[in-house]
Structure formats: structure tokens, C-alpha cells
N, C-alpha and C positions, 0 to 999 in steps of 0.2 A: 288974525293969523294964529295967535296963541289956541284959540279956543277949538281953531281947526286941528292941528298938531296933539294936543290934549285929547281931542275926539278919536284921532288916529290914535292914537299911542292907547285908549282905553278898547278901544276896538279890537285893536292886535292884541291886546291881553286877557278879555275875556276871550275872543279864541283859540288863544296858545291856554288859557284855563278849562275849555269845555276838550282842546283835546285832547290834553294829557288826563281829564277824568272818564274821556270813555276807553282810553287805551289800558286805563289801568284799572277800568271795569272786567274789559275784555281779559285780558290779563290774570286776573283774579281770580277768574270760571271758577267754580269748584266744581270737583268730578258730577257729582250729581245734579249740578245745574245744568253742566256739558251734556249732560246722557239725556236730560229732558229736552234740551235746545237740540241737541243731535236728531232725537224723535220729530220735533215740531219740525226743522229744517228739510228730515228726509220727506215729512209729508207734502210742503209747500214745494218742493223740487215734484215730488210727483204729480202732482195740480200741477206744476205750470207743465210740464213734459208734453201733454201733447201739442199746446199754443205752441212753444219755442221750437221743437224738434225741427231742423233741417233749414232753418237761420242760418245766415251768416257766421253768428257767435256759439250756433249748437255743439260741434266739436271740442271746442274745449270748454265749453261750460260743461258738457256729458263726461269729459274726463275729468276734470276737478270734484264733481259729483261724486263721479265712482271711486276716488282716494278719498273721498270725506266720508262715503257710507261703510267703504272695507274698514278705514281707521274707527269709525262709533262702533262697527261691529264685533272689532277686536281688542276693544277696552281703551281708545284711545280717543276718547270723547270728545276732548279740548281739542287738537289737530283738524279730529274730522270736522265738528262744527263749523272752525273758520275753514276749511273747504268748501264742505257748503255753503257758507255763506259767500262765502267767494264764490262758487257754480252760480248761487240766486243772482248776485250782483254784475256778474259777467252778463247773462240774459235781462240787464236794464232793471230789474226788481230789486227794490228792498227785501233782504232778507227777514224773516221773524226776529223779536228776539223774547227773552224772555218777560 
């Protein structure tokens, strides 16, 4: 019984540790990482666009898109990014990353 408890309790800690390291990855962007993830992002939206167009999930994955690409294209790299990667992940896809 101990050893099961131990197992739990090391389980829930390496995952409360893997995701407070990618949140503070994500977090961390620097501009110019964002403005190359912004680029990769809007390509991989444009590849999937015509698979996904007119899904179930295409409307608001198409709007979350178009607030990520006007935000990378008005200097605001880190916002738009997680747009897009929010559009890629609403259509079931992993987004890129860098």
C-alpha cells in the first residue's frame, strides 16, 4: 500500500513539474522567438486549411487564426502565436513549436 501511495504522490509531482516547465517556457517567448513561431504557425494553419475548412470546429478555429495572424502582424508576436496555436489545436492538431 505504501509503495502504491509513493508511486501516486511521485506521479502527480513529476506532472505538476513537467507543467509548470512548459507554462513557463511558453511564458518566457522572447519577441523573436514569437515572430519565428508566429511564421511557422501561420504556415502550418495554411497546410491544414483546406483539410479542416468547413468541420464542425472550422469557425472558430478560422477566427482564433485570424486574431493570431492580425496580432503577429502588428508586433504582437507572443499573443498571436498562442492564437494560433490555439486555431492548430482547436482543429485536433498539435501545433509546431519551436
Amino acid at each position: 500500500m505504501n509503495r502504491l501511495l509513493f508511486s501516486a504522490a511521485f506521479v502527480a509531482l513529476l506532472a505538476s513539474s513537467v507543467a509548470s516547465a512548459l507554462a513557463a517556457s511558453s511564458d518566457e517567448l522572447g519577441a523573436g522567438d514569437a515572430r519565428n513561431l508566429c511564421t511557422k504557425l501561420e504556415s502550418q494553419y495554411q497546410f491544414l486549411k483546406p483539410f479542416k475548412e468547413g468541420l464542425p470546429y472550422w469557425k472558430t478555429a478560422s477566427a482564433e487564426a485570424q486574431k493570431g495572424e492580425q496580432a503577429c502582424k502588428s508586433g504582437n508576436a507572443i499573443d498571436g502565436a498562442h492564437d494560433l496555436q490555439s486555431a492548430i489545436s482547436d482543429m485536433y492538431v498539435k501545433p509546431d513549436s519551436l
